[in-house]
N, C-alpha and C positions, 0 to 999 in steps of 0.2 A: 544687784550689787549694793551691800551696806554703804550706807554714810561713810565716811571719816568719825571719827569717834572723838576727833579737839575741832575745835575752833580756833583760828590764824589768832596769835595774839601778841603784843608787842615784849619783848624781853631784850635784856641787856646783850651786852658782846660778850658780857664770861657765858651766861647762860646758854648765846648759841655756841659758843666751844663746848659747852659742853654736850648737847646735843647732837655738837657732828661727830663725836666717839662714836655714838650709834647709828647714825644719820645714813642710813642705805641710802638714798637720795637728797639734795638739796638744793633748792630753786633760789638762785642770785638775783638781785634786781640792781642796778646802778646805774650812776652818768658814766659816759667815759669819760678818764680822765684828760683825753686829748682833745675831744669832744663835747664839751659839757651839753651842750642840746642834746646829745644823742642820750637816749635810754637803752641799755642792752640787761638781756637776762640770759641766763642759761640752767640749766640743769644737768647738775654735777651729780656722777652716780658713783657710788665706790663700789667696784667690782668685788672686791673681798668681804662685801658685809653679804647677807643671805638678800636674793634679790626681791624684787615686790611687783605683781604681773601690772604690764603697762595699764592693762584697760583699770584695777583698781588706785595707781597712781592718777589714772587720766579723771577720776572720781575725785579725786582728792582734792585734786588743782583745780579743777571745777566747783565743787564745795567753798575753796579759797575763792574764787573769782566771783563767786556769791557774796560772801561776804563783804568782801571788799566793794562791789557795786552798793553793796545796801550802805555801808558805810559813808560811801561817797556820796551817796542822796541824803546825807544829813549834815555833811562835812561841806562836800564841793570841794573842787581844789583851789 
């Protein structure tokens, strides 16, 4: 199974509107707001965009969970 072909990268809030035009998939991350300890994520799928076979999404997020490890060995939280 290919790579992912980007790399996770930080961009503004018009940027990802605009990207969820196209966005067959999109992975949330946040507090809740009732909640603030709690961290919840989800993945939002939009059924009317052409869809993308789980096991290469599952590559993806993975790729993403790479990076972001490598990150954090430089960062820490």
């Amino acid at each position: 199974m290919p790579d992912s072909t980007s790399r996770p990268t930080m961009i503004t809030r018009e940027k990802g509107e605009d990207i969820r035009r196209y966005a067959t998939a999109t992975l949330t991350v946040g507090r809740n707001p009732d909640n603030p300890e709690e961290v919840r994520s989800d993945l939002v799928v939009d059924p009317l965009m052409p869809p993308i076979c789980s096991l290469r999404l599952a590559h993806i997020l993975h790729d993403i969970a790479d990076h972001l490890e490598a990150v954090h060995g430089v960062e820490g939280c």
